[in-house]
PQR file of N, CA, C, O and H, with PARSE charges and radii, in Angstrom:
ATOM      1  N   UNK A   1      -4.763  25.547  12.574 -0.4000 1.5000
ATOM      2  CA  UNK A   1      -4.498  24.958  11.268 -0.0000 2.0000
ATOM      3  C   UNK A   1      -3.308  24.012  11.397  0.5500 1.7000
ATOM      4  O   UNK A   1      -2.187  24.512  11.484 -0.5500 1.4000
ATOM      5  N   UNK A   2      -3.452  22.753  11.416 -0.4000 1.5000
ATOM      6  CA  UNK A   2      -2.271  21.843  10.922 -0.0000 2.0000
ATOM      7  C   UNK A   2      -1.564  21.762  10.152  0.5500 1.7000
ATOM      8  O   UNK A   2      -2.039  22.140   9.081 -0.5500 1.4000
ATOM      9  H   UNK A   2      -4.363  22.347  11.346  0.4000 1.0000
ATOM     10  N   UNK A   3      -0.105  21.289  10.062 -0.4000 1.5000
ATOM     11  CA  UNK A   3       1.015  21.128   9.278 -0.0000 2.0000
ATOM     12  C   UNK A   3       0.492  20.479   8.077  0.5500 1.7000
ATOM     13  O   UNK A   3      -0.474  19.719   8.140 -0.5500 1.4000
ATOM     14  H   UNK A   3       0.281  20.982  10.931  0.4000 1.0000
ATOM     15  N   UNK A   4       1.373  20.880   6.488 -0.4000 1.5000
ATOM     16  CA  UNK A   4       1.198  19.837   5.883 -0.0000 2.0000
ATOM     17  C   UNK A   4       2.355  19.396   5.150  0.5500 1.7000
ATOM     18  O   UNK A   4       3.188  20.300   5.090 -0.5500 1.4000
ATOM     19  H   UNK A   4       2.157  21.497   6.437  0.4000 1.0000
ATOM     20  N   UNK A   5       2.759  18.201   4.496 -0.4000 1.5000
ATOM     21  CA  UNK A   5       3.494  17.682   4.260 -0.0000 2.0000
ATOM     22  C   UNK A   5       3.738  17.165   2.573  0.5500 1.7000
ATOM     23  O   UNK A   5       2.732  16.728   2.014 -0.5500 1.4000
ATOM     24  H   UNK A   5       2.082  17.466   4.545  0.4000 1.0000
ATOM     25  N   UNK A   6       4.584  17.193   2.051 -0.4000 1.5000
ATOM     26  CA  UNK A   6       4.373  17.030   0.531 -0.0000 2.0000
ATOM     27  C   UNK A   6       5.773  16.571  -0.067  0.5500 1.7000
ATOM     28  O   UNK A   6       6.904  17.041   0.064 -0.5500 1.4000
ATOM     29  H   UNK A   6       5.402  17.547   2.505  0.4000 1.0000
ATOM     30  N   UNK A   7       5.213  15.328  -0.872 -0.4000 1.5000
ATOM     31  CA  UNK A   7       6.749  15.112  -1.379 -0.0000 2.0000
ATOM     32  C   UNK A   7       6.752  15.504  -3.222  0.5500 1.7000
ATOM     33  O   UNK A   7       5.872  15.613  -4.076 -0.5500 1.4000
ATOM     34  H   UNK A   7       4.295  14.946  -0.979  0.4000 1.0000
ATOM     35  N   UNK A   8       8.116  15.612  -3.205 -0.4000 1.5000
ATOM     36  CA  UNK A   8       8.182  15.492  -4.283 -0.0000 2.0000
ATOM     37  C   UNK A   8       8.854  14.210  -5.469  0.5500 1.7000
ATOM     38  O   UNK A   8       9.778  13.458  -5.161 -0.5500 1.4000
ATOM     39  H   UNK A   8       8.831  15.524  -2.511  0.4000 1.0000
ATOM     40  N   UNK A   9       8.341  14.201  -6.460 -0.4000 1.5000
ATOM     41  CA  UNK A   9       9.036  13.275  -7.535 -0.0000 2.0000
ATOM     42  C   UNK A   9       9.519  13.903  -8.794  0.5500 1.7000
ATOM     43  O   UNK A   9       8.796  14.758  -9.305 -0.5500 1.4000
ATOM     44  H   UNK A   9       7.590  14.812  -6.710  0.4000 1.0000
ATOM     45  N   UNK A  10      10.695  13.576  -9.384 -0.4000 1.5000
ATOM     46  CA  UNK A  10      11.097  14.027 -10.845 -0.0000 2.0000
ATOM     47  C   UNK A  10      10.724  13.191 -11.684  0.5500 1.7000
ATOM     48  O   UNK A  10      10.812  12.056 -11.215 -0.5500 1.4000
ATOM     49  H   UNK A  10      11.282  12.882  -8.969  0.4000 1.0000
ATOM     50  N   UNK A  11      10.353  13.213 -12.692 -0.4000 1.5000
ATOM     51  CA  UNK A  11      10.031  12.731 -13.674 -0.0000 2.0000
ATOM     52  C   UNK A  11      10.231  13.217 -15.301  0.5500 1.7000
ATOM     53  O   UNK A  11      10.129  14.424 -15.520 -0.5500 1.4000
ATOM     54  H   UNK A  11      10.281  14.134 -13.073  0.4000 1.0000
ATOM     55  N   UNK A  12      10.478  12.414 -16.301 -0.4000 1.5000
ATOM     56  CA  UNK A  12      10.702  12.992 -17.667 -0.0000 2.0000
ATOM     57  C   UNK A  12       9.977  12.783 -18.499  0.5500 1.7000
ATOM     58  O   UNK A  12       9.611  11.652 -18.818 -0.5500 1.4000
ATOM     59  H   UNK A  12      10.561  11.434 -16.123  0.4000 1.0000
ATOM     60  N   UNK A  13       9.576  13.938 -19.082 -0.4000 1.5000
ATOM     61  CA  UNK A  13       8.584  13.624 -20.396 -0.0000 2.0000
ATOM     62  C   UNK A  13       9.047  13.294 -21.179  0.5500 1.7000
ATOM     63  O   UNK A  13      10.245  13.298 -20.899 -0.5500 1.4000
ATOM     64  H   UNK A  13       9.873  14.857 -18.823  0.4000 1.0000
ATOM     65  N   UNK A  14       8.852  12.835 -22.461 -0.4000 1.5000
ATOM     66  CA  UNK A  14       9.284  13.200 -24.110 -0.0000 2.0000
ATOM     67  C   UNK A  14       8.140  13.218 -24.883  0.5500 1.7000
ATOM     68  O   UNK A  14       7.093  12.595 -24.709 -0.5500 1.4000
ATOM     69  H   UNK A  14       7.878  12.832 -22.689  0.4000 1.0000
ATOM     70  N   UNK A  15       8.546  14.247 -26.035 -0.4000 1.5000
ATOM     71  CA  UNK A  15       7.427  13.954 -26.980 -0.0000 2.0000
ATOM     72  C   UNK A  15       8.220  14.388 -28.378  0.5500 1.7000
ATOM     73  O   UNK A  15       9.166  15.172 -28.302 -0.5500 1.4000
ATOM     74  H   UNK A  15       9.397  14.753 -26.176  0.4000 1.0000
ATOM     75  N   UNK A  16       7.857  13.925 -29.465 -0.4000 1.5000
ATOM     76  CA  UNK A  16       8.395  13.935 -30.655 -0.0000 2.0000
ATOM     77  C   UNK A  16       8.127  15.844 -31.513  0.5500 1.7000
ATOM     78  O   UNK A  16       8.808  16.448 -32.341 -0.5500 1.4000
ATOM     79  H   UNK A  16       7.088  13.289 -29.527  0.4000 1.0000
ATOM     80  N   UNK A  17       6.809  16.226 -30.763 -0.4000 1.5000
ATOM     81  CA  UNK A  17       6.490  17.860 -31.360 -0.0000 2.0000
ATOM     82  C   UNK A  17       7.166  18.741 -30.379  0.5500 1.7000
ATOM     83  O   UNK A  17       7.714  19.759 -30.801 -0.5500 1.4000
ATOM     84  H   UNK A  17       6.256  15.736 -30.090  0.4000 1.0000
ATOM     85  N   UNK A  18       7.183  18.514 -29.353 -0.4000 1.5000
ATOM     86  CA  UNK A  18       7.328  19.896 -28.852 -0.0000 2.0000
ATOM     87  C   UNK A  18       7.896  19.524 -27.080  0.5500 1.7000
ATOM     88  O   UNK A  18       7.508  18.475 -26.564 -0.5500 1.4000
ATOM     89  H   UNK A  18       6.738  17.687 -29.010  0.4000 1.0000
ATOM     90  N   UNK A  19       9.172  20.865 -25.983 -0.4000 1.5000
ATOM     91  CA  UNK A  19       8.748  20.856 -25.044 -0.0000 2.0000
ATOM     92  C   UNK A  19       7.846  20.953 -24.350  0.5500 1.7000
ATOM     93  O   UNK A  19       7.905  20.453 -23.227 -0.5500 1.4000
ATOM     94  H   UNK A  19       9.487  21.717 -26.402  0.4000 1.0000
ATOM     95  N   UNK A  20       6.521  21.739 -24.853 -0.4000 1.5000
ATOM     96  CA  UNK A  20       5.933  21.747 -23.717 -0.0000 2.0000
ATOM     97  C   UNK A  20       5.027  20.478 -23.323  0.5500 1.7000
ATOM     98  O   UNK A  20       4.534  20.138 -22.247 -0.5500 1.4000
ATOM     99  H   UNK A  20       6.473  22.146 -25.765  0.4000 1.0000
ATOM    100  N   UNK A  21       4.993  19.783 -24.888 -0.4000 1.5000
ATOM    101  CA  UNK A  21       3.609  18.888 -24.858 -0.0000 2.0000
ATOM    102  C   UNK A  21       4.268  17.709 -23.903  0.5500 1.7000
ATOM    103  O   UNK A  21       3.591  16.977 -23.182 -0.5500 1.4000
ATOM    104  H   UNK A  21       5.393  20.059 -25.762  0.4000 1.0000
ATOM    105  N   UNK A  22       5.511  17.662 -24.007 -0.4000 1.5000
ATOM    106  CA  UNK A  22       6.785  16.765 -23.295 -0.0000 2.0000
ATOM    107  C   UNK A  22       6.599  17.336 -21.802  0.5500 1.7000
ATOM    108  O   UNK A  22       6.911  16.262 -21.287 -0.5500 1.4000
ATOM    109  H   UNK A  22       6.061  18.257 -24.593  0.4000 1.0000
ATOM    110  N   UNK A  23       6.416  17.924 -21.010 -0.4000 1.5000
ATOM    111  CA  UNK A  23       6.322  18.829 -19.789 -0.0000 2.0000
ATOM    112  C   UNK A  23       4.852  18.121 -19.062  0.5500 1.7000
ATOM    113  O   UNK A  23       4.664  17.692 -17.923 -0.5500 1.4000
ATOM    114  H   UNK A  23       6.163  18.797 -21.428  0.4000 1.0000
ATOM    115  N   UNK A  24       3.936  18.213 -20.259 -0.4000 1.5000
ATOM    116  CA  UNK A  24       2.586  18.104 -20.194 -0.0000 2.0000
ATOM    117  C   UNK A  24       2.477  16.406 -19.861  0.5500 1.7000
ATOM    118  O   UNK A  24       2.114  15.897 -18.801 -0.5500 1.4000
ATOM    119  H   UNK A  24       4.089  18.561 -21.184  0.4000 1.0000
ATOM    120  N   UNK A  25       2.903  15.723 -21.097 -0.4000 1.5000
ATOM    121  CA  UNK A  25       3.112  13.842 -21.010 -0.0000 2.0000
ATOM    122  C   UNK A  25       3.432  13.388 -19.563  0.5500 1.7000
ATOM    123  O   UNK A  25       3.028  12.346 -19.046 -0.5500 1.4000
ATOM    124  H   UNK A  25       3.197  16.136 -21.959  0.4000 1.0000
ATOM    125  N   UNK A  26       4.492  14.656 -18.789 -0.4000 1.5000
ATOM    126  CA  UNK A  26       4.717  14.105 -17.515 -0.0000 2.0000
ATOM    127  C   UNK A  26       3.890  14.505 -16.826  0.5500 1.7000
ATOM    128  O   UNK A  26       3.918  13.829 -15.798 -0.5500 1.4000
ATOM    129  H   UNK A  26       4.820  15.502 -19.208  0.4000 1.0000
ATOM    130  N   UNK A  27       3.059  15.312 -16.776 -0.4000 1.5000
ATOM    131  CA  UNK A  27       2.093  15.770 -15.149 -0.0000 2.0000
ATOM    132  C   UNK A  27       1.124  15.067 -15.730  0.5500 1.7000
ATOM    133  O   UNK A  27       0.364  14.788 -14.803 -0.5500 1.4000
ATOM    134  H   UNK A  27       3.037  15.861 -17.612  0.4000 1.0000
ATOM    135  N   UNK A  28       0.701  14.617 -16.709 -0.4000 1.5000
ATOM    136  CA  UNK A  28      -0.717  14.243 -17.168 -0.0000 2.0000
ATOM    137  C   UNK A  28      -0.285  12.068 -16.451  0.5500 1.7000
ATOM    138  O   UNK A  28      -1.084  11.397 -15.799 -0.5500 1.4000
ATOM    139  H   UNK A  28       1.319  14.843 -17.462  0.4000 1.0000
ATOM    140  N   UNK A  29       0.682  11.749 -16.764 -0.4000 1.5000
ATOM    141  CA  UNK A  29       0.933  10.619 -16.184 -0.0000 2.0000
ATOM    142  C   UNK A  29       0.877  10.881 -14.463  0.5500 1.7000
ATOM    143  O   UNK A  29       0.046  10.317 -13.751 -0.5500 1.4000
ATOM    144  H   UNK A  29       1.331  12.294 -17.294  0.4000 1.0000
ATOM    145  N   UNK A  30       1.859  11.786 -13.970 -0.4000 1.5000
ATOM    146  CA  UNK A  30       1.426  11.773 -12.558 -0.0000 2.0000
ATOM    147  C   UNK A  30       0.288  11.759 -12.001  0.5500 1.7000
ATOM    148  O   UNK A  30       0.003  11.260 -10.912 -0.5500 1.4000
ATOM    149  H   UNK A  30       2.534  12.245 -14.548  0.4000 1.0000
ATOM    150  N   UNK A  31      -0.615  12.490 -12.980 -0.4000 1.5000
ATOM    151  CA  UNK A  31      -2.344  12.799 -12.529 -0.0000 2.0000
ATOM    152  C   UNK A  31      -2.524  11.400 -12.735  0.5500 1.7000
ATOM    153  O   UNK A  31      -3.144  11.206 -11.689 -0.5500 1.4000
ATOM    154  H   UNK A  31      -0.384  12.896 -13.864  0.4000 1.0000
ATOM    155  N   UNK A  32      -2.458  10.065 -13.361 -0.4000 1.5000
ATOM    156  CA  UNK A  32      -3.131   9.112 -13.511 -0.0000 2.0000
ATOM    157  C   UNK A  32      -3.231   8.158 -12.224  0.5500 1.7000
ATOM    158  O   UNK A  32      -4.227   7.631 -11.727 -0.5500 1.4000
ATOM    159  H   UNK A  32      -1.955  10.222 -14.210  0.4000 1.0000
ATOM    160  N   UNK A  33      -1.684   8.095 -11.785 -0.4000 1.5000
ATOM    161  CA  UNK A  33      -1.024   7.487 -10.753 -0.0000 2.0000
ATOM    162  C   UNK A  33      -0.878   8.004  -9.441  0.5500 1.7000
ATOM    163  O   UNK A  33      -0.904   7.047  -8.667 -0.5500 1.4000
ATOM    164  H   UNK A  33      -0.875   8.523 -12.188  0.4000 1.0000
ATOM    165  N   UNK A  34      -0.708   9.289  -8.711 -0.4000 1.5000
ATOM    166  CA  UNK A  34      -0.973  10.161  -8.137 -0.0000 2.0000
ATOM    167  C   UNK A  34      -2.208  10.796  -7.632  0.5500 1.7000
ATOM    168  O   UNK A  34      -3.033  11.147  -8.476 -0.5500 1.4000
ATOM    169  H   UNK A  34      -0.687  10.066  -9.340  0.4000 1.0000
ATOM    170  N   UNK A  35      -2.590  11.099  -5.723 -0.4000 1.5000
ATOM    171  CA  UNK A  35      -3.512  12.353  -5.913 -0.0000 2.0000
ATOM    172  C   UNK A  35      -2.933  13.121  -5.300  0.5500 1.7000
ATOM    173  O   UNK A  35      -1.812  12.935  -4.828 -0.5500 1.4000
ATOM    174  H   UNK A  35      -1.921  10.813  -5.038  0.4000 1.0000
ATOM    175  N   UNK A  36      -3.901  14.580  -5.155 -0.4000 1.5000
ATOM    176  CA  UNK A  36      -3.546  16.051  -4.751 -0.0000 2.0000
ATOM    177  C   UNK A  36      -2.028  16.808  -5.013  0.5500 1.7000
ATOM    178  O   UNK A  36      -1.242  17.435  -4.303 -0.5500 1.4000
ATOM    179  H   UNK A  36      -4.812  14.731  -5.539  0.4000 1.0000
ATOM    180  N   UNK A  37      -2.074  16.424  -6.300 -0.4000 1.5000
ATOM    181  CA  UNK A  37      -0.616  16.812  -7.029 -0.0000 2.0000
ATOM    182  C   UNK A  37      -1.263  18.397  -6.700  0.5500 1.7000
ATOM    183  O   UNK A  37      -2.440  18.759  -6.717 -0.5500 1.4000
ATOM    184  H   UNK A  37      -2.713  15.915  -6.876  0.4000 1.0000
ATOM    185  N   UNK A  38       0.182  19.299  -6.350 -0.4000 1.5000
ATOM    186  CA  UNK A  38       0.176  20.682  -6.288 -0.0000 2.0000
ATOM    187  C   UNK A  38       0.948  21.914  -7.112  0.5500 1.7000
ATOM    188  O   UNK A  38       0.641  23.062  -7.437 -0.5500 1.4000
ATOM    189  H   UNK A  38       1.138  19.004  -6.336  0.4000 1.0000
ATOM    190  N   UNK A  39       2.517  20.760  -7.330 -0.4000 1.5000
ATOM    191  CA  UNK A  39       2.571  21.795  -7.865 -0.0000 2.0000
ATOM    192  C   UNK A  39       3.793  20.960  -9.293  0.5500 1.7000
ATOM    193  O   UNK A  39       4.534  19.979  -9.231 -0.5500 1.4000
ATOM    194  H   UNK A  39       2.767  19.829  -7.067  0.4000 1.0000
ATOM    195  N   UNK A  40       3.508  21.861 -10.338 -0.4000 1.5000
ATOM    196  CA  UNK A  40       5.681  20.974 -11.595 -0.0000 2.0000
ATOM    197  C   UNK A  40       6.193  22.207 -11.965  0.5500 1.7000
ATOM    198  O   UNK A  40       5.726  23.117 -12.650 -0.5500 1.4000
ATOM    199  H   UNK A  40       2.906  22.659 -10.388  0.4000 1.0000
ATOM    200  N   UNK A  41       7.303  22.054 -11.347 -0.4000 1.5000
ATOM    201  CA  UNK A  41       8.326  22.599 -11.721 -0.0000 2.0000
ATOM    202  C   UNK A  41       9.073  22.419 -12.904  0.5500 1.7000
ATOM    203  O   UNK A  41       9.947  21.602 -12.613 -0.5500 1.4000
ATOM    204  H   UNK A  41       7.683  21.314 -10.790  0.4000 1.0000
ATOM    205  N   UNK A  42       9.210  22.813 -14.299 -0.4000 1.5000
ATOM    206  CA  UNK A  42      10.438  22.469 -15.024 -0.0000 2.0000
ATOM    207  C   UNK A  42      11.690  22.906 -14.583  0.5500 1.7000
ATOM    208  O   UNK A  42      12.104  24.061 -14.483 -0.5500 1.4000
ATOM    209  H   UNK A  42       8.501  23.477 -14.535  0.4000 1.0000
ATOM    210  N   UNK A  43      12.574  21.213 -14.179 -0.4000 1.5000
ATOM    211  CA  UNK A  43      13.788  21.494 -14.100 -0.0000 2.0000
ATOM    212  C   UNK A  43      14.947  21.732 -14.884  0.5500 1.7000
ATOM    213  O   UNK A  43      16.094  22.060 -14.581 -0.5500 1.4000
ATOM    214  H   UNK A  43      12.237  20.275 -14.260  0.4000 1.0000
ATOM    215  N   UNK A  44      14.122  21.379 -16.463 -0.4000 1.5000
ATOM    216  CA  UNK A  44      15.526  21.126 -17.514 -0.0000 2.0000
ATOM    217  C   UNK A  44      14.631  20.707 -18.783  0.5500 1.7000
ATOM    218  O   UNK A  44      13.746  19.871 -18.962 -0.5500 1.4000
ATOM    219  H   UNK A  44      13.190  21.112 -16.710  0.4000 1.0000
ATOM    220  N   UNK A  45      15.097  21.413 -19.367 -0.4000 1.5000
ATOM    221  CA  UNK A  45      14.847  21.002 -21.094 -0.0000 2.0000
ATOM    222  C   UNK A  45      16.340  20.423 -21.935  0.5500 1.7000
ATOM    223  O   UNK A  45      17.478  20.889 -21.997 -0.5500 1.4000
ATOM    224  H   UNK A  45      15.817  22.093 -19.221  0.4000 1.0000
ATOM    225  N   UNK A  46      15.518  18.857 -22.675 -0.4000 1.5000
ATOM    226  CA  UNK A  46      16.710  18.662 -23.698 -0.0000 2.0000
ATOM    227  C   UNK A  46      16.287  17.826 -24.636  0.5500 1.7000
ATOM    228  O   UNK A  46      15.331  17.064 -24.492 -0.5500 1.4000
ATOM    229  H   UNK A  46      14.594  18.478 -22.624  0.4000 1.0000
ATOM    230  N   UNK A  47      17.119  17.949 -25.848 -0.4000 1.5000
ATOM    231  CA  UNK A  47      16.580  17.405 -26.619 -0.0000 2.0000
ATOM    232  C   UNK A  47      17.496  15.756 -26.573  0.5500 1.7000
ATOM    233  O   UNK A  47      18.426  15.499 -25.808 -0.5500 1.4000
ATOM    234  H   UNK A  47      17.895  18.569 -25.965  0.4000 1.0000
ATOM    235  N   UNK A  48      16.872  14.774 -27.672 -0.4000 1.5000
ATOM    236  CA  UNK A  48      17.315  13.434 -27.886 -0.0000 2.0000
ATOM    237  C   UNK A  48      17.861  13.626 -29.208  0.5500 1.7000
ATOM    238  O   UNK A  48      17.090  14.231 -29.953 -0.5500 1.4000
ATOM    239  H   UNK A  48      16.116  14.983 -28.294  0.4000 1.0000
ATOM    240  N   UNK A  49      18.849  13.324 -29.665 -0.4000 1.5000
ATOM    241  CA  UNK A  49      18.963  13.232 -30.986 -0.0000 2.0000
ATOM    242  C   UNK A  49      19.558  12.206 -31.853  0.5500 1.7000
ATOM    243  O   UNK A  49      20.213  11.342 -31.270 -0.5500 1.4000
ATOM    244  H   UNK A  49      19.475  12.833 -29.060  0.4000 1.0000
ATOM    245  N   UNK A  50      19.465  12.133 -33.073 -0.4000 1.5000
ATOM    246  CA  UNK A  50      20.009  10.793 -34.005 -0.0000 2.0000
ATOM    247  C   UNK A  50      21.368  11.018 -34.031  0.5500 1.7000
ATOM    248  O   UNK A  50      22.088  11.913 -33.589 -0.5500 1.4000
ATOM    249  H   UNK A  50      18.933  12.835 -33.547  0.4000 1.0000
ATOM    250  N   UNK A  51      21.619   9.653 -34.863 -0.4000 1.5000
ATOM    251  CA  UNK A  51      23.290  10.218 -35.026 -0.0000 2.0000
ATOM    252  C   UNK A  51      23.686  11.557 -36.233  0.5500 1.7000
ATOM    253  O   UNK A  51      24.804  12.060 -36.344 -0.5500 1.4000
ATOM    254  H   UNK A  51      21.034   8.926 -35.222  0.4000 1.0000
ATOM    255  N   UNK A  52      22.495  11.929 -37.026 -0.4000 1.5000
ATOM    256  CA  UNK A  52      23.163  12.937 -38.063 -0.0000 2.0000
ATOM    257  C   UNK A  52      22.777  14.528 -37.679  0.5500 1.7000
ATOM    258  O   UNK A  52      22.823  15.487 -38.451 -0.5500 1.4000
ATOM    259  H   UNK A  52      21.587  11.520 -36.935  0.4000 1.0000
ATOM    260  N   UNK A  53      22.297  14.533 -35.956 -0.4000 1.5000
ATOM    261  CA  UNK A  53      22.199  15.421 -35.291 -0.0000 2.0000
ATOM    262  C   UNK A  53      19.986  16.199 -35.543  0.5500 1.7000
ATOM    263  O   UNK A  53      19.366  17.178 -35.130 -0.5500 1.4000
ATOM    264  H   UNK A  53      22.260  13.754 -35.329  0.4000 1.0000
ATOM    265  N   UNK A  54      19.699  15.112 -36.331 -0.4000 1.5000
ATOM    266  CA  UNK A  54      18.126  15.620 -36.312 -0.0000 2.0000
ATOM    267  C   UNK A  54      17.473  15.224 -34.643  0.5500 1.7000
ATOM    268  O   UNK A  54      17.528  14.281 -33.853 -0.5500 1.4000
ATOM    269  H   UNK A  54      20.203  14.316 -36.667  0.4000 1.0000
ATOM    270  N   UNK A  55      16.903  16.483 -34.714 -0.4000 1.5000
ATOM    271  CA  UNK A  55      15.899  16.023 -32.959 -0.0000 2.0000
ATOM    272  C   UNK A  55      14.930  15.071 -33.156  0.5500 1.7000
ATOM    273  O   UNK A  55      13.905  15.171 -33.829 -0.5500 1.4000
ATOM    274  H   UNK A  55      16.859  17.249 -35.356  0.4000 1.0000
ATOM    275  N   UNK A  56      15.327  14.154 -32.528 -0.4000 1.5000
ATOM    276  CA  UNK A  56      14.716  12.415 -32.334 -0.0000 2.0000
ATOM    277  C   UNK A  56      12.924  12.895 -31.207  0.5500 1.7000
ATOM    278  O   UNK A  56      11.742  12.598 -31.378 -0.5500 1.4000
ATOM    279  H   UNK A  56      16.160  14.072 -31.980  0.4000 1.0000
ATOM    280  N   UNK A  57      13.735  13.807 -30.034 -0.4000 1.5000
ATOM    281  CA  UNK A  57      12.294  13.720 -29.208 -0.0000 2.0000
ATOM    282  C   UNK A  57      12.818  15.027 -28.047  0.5500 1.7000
ATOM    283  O   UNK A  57      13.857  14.920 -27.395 -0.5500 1.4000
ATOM    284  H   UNK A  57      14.695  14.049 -29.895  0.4000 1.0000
ATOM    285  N   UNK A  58      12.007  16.081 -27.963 -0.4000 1.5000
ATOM    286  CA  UNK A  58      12.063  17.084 -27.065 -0.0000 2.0000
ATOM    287  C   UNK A  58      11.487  16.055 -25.612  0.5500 1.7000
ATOM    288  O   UNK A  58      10.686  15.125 -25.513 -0.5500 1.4000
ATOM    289  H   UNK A  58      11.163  16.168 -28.493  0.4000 1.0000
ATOM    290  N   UNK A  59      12.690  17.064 -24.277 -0.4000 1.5000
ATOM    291  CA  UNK A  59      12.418  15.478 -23.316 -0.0000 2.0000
ATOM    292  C   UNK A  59      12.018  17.126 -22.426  0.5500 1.7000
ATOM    293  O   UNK A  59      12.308  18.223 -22.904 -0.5500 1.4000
ATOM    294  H   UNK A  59      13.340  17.819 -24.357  0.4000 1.0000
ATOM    295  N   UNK A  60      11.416  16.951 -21.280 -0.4000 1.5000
ATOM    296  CA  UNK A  60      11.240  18.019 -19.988 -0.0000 2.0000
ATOM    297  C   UNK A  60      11.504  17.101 -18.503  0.5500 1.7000
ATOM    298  O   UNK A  60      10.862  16.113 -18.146 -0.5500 1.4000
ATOM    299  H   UNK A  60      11.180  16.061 -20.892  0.4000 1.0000
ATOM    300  N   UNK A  61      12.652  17.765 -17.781 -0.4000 1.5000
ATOM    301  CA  UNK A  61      12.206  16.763 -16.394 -0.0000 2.0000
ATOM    302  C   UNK A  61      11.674  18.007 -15.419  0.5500 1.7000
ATOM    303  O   UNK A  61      12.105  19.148 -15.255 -0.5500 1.4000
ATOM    304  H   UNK A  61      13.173  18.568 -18.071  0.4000 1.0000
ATOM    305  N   UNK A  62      10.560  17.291 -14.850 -0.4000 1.5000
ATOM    306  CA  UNK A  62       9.559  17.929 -14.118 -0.0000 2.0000
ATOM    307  C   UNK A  62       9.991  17.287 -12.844  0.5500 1.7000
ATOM    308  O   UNK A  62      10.700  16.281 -12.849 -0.5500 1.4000
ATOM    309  H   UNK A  62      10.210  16.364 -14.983  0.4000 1.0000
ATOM    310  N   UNK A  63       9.430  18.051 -11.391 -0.4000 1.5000
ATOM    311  CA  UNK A  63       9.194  17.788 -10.424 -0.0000 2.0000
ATOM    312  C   UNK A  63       7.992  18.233  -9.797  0.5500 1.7000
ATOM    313  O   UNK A  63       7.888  19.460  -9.783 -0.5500 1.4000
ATOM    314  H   UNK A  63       8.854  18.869 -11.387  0.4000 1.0000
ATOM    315  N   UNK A  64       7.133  17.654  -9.319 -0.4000 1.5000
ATOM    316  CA  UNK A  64       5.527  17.547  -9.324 -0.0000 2.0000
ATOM    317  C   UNK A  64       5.874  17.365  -7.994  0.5500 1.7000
ATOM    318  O   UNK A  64       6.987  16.939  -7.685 -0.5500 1.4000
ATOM    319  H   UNK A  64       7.217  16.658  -9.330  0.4000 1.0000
ATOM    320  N   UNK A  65       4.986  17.662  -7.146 -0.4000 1.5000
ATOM    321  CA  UNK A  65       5.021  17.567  -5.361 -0.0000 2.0000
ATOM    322  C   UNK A  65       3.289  17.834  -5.113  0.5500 1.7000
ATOM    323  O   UNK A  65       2.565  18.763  -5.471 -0.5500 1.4000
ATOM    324  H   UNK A  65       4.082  18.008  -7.398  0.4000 1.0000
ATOM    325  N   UNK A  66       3.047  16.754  -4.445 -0.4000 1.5000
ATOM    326  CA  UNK A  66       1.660  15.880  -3.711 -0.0000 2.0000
ATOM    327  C   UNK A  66       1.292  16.151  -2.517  0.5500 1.7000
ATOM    328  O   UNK A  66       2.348  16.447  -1.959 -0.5500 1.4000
ATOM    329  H   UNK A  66       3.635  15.999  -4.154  0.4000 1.0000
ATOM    330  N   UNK A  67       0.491  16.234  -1.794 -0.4000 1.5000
ATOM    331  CA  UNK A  67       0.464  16.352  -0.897 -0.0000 2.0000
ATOM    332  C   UNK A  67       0.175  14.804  -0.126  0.5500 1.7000
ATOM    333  O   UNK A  67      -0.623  13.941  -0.492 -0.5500 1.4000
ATOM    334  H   UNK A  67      -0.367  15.994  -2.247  0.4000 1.0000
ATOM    335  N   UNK A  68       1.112  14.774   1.068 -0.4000 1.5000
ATOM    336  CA  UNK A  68       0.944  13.527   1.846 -0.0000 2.0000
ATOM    337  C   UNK A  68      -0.899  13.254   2.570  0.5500 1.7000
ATOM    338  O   UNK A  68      -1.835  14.009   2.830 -0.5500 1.4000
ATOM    339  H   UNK A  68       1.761  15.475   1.366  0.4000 1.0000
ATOM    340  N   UNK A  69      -0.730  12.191   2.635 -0.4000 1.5000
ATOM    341  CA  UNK A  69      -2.041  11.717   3.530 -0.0000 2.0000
ATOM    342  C   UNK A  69      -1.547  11.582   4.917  0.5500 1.7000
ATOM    343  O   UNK A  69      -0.490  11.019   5.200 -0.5500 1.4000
ATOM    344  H   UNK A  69       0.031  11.577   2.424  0.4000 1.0000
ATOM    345  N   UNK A  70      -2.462  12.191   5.887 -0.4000 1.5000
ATOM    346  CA  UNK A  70      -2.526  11.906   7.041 -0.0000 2.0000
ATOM    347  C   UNK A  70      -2.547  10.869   7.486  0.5500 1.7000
ATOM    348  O   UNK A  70      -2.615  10.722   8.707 -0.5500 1.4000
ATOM    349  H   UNK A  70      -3.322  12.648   5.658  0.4000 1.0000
TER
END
């Protein structure tokens, strides 16, 4: 069985409802641009907010890791 090799990228979601759908915005973009995505990690949840402190946009940064081509 041969080695395999895989990188990873971070990336940030946002979405105006919710973390997870924000989590989701980012692997669903990697799937567009990306193949043999394996695995996302959430590294961090945060929110965006206005100046009178209302949440503007729940953000997630993910790290998604691919597997390389031979």
């Amino acid at each position: 069985m041969g080695e395999s090799v895989y990188k990873v990228v971070e990336l940030v979601g946002s979405s105006t409802e919710s973390f997870e759908k924000a989590a989701a915005a980012a692997v669903l973009k990697a799937r567009d641009s990306l193949r043999d995505l394996r695995i996302a990690e959430i590294s961090k949840f945060d929110m965006h907010l206005d100046d009178d402190g209302n949440i503007v946009a729940y953000r997630a940064k993910v790290k998604i890791s691919f597997k390389m081509e031979d």
